[in-house]
C-alpha positions as CSV (number, residue, x, y, z in Angstrom):
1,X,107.1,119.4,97.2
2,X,108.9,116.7,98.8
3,X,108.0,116.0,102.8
4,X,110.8,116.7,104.8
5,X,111.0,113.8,106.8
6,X,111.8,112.1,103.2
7,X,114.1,114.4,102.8
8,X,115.6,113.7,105.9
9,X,115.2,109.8,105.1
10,X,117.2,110.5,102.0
11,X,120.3,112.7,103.6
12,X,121.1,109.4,106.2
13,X,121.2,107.1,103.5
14,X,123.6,109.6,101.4
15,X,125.4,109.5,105.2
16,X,125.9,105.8,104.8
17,X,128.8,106.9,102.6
18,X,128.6,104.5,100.0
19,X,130.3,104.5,96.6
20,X,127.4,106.5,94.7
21,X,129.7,107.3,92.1
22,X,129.4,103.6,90.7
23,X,126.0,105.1,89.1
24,X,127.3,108.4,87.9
25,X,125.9,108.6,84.1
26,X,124.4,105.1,83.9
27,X,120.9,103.7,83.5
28,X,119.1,102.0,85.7
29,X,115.6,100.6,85.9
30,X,113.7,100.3,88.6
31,X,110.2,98.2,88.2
32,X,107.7,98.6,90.7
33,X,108.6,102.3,91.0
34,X,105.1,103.0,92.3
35,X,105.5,100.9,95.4
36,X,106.4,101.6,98.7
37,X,110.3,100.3,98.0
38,X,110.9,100.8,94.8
39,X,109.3,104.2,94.9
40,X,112.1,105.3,97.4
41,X,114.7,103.8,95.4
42,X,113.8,105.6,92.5
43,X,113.2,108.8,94.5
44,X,116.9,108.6,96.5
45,X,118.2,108.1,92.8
46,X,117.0,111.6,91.7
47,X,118.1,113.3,95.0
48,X,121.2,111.8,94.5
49,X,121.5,113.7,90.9
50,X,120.1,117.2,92.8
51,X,122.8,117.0,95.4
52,X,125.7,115.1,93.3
53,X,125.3,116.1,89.8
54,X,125.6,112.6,89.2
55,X,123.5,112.4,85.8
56,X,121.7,109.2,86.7
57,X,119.4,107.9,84.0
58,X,116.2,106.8,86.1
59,X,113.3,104.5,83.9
60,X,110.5,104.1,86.3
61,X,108.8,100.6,85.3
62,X,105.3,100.9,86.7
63,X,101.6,99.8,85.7
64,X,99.9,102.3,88.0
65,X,99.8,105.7,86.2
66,X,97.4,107.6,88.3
67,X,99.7,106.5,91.8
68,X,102.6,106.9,89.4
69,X,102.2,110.2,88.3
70,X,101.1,111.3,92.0
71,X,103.9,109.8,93.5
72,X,106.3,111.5,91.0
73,X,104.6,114.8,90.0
74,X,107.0,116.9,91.4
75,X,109.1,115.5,89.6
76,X,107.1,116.4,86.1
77,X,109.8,118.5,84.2
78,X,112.9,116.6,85.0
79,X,115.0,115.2,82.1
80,X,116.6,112.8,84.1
81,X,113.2,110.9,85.2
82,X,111.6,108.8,82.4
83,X,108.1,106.7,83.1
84,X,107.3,103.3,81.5
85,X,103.5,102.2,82.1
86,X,103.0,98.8,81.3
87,X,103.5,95.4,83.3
88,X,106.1,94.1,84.0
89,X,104.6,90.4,82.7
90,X,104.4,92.3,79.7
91,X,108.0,92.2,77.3
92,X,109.9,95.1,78.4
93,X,111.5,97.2,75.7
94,X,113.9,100.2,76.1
95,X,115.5,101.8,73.9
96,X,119.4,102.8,75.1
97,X,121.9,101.2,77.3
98,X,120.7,99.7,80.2
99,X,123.2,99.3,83.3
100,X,121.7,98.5,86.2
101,X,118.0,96.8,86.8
102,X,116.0,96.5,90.1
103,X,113.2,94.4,89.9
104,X,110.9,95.5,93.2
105,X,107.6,94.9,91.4
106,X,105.5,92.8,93.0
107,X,102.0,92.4,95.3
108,X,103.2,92.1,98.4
109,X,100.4,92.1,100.6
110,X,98.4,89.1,101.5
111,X,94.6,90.9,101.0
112,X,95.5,89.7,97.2
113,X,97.3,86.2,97.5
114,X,93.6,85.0,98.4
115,X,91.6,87.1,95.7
116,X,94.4,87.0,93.0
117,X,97.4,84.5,93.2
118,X,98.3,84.8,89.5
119,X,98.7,88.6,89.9
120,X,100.8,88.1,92.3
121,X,103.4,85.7,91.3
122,X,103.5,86.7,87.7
123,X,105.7,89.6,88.4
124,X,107.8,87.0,90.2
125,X,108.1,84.3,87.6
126,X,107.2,85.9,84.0
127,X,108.2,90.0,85.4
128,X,111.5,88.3,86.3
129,X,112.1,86.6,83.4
130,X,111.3,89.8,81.1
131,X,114.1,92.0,83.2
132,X,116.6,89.5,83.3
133,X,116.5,89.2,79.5
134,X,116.3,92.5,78.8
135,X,119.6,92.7,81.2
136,X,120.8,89.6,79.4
137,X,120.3,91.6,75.7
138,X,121.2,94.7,77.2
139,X,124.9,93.5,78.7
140,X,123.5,95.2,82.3
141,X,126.3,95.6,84.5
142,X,124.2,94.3,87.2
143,X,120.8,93.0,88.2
144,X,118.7,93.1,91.9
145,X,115.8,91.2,93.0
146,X,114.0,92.2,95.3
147,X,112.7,88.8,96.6
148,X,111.3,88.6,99.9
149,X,111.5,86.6,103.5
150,X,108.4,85.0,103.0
151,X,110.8,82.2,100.8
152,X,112.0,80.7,104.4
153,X,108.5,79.0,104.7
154,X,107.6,77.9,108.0
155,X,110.3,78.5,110.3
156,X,110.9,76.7,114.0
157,X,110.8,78.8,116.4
158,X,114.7,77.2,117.1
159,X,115.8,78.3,113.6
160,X,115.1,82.0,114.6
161,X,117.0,84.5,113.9
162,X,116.7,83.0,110.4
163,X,119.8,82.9,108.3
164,X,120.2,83.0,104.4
165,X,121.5,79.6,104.1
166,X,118.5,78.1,105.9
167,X,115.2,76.5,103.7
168,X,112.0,76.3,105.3
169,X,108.7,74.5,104.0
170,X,106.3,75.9,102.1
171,X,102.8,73.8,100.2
172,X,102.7,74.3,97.1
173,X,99.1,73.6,96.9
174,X,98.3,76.2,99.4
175,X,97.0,79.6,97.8
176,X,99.0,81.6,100.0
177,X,102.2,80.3,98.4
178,X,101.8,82.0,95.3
179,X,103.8,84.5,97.2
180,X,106.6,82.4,98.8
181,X,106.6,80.0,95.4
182,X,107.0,82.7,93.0
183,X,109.6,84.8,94.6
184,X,112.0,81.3,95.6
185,X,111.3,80.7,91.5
186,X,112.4,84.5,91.0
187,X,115.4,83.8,93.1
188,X,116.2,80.2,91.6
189,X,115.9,82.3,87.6
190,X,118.8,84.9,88.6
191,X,121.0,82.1,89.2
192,X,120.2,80.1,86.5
193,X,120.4,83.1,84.0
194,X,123.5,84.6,86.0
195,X,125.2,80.4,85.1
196,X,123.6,80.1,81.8
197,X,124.1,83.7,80.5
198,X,126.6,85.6,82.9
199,X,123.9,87.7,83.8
200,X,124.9,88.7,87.0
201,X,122.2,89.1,89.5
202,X,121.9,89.8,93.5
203,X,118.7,89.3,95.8
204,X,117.6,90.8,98.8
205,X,115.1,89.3,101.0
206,X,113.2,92.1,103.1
207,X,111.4,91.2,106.0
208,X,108.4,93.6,107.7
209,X,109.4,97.3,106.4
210,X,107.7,100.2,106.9
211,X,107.4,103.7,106.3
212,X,106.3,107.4,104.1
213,X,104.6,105.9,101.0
214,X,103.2,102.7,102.0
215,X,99.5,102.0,101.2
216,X,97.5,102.7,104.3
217,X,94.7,100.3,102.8
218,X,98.0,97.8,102.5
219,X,96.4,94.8,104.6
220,X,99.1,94.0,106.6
221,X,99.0,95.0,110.4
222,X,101.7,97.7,110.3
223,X,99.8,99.5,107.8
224,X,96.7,99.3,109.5
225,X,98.4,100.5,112.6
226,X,99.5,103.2,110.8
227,X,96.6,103.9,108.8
228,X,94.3,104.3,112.8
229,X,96.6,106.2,114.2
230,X,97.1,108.8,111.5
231,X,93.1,109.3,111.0
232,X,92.5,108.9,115.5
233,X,91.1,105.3,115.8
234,X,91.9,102.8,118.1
235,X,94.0,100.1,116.9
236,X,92.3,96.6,116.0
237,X,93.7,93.0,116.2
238,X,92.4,90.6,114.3
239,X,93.8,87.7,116.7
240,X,95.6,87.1,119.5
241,X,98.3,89.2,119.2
242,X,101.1,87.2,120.1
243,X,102.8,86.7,116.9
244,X,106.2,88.3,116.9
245,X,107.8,89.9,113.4
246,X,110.8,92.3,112.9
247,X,110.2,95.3,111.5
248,X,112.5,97.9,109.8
249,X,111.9,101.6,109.1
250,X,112.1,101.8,104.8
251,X,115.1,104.4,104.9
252,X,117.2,101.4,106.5
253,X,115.8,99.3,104.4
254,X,116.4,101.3,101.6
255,X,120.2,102.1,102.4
256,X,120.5,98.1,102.9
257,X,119.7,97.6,99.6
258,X,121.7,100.0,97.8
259,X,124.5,98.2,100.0
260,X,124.1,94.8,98.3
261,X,123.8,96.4,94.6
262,X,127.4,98.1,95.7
263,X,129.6,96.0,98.2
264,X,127.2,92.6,97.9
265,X,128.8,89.5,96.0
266,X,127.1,88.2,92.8
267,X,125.2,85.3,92.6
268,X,124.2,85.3,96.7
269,X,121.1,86.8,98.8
270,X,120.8,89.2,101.6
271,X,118.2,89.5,104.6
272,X,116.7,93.3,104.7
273,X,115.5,93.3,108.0
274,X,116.3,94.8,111.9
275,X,116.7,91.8,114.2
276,X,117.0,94.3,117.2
277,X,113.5,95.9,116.5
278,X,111.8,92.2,117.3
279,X,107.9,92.4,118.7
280,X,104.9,90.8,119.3
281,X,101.7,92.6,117.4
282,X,100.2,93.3,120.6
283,X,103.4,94.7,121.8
284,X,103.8,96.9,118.6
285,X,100.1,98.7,119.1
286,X,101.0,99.2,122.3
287,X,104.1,101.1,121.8
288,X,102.7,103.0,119.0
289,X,100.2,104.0,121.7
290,X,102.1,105.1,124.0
291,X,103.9,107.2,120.9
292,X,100.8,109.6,120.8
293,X,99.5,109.9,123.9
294,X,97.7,112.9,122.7
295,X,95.1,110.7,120.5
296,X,94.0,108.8,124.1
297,X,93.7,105.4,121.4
298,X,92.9,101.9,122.8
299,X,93.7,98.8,121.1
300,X,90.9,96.7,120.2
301,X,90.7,92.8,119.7
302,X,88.3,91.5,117.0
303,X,87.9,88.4,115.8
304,X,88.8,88.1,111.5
305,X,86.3,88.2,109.0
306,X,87.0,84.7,107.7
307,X,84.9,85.7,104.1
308,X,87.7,88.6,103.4
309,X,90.4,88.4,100.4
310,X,93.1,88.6,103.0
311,X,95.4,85.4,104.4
312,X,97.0,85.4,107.5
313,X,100.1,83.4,108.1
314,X,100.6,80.8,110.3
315,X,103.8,81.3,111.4
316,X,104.0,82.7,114.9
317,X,107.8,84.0,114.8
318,X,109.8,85.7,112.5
319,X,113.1,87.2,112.3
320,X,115.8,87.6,110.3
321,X,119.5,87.3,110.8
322,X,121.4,90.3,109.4
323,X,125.1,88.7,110.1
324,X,125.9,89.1,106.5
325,X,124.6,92.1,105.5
326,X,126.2,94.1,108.2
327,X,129.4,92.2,107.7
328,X,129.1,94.9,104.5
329,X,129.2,97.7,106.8
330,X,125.2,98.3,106.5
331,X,123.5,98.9,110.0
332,X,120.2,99.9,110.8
333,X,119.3,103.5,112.5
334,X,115.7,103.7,113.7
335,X,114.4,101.7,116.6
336,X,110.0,101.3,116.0
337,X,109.4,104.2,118.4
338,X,111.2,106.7,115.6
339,X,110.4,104.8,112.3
340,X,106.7,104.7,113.0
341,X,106.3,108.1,114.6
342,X,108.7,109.6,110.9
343,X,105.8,107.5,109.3
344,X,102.6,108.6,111.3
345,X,104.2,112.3,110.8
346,X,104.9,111.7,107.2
347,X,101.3,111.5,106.2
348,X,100.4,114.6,107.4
């Protein structure tokens, strides 16, 4: 059984009242369908053929067939749901039409960028290469990549909010950039192959999202957050705390990107992120404190293991501006005090 507050995640993106008719009877991939964001995707696709009738095709692209299979087992004896297991470095062949393609696959947490960097931008560089050509053979209608804000770099705190049209720097010859590198390659391939080919592609750039079906042992601070407040311990910081991020609840994040595959112009990029929900790390615990009194948690500073897989950033600020995206009509719902307590809630 679906969790109702996912079901109630997927009713207020239906309420965004977007043209969800443009998918009626088509295709459409979506690789990486065992994450946190293209899992949702690829679940608010099949809720929208329960409460539609819209037919939708849905090809789930994943490697992970145990968290695959888990994620989707509800979903077991549905015609309209079809599982590839294979990565996506590897050629991707399909037989059928192919109308849309979202590419979300990708290791987005930095507990691997230190223990495998050529994991993680292969599904960037090769993975994106293998979808667009499939598109490219195909004649896909249309194309998203799911790129990410870490391609800003190091920001100035004066550049903040941080706008598409802005380039930050990034070392190539620093082993966290496998990340940042390989998704501003990703980015840089959709042009060239929407120029070259006609393939026409449009990126997103999330920024800190959240929410139901993230990966408790995820590595980044939000998770763990989550993951000591749903199993009563106090919440540790592994540094000063002062570090400031935006975060956005995954439904919003979710109904942001299905904007920019409807409404958004080919060939450009869009920020995923909520600019109003703007907070230091020590500031987030303690609001997610005060959300469950009940639990009488503490947060905890700790100094980091420095021999672990996982690499911090440097940068001390970052937040996005949403100007453009919400020139579309998107705007975000939940303020942290409801996302995080729908996502404490969801994993009970």
């Amino acid at each position: 059984m679906r969790h109702p507050i996912i079901t109630e995640d997927l009713q207020e993106i239906v309420d965004y009242r977007l043209d969800f008719e443009k998918f009626a009877g088509k295709t459409v991939v979506v690789s990486g369908a065992s994450g946190m964001i293209g899992g949702y995707l690829t679940e608010f696709l099949l809720y929208l053929n329960e409460i539609r009738k819209l037919k939708i095709k849905i090809i789930a692209l994943t490697r992970n067939e145990r968290k695959t299979r888990k994620k989707f087992s509800h979903y077991v004896n549905r015609s309209d749901l079809s599982l590839i297991i294979q990565d996506v470095v590897q050629p991707v062949k399909i037989k059928g039409g192919v109308n849309y393609v979202i590419h979300a696959a990708s290791q987005s947490s930095p507990k691997y960028f230190g223990i495998d960097p050529v994991g993680t931008l292969l599904p960037n560089v090769i993975g994106t290469k293998n979808l667009l050509e499939l598109a490219r053979v195909k004649k896909t209608e249309e194309v998203l990549f799911v790129s990410s804000g870490e391609v800003y770099g190091h920001v100035d705190d004066n550049q903040n909010p941080i706008k598409e049209t802005f380039c930050g720097r990034v070392d190539p010859i620093n082993i966290r950039s496998c990340y940042a590198e390989s998704k501003r390659l990703g980015e840089t391939m959709c042009i060239s192959w929407l120029k070259q080919y006609g393939v026409k592609t449009k990126i997103v750039r999330p920024f800190h999202i959240y929410g139901p079906g993230m990966d408790l042992d995820d590595g980044r601070i939000f998770a763990d957050f989550t993951r000591d407040i749903v199993f009563g311990k106090n919440l540790v910081i592994l540094s000063g705390g002062t570090a400031k991020r935006s975060f956005c609840y995954l439904s919003d994040a979710v109904a942001a990107i299905l904007t920019v595959l409807i409404l958004g112009n080919v060939g450009e990029a869009y920020n995923v992120g909520n600019s109003s929900q703007e907070v230091s790390i020590k500031g987030l615990a303690k609001r997610l404190i005060a959300l469950f009194p009940e639990k009488k948690l503490k947060v905890i500073f700790k100094p980091r293991n420095p021999s672990g897989g996982y690499l911090p950033s440097a940068i001390s600020r970052s937040c996005p501006d949403t100007e453009k995206i919400e020139g579309l009509g998107w705007h975000p719902i939940h303020s942290i005090e409801s996302g995080f307590k729908r996502t404490v809630l969801s994993f009970s």
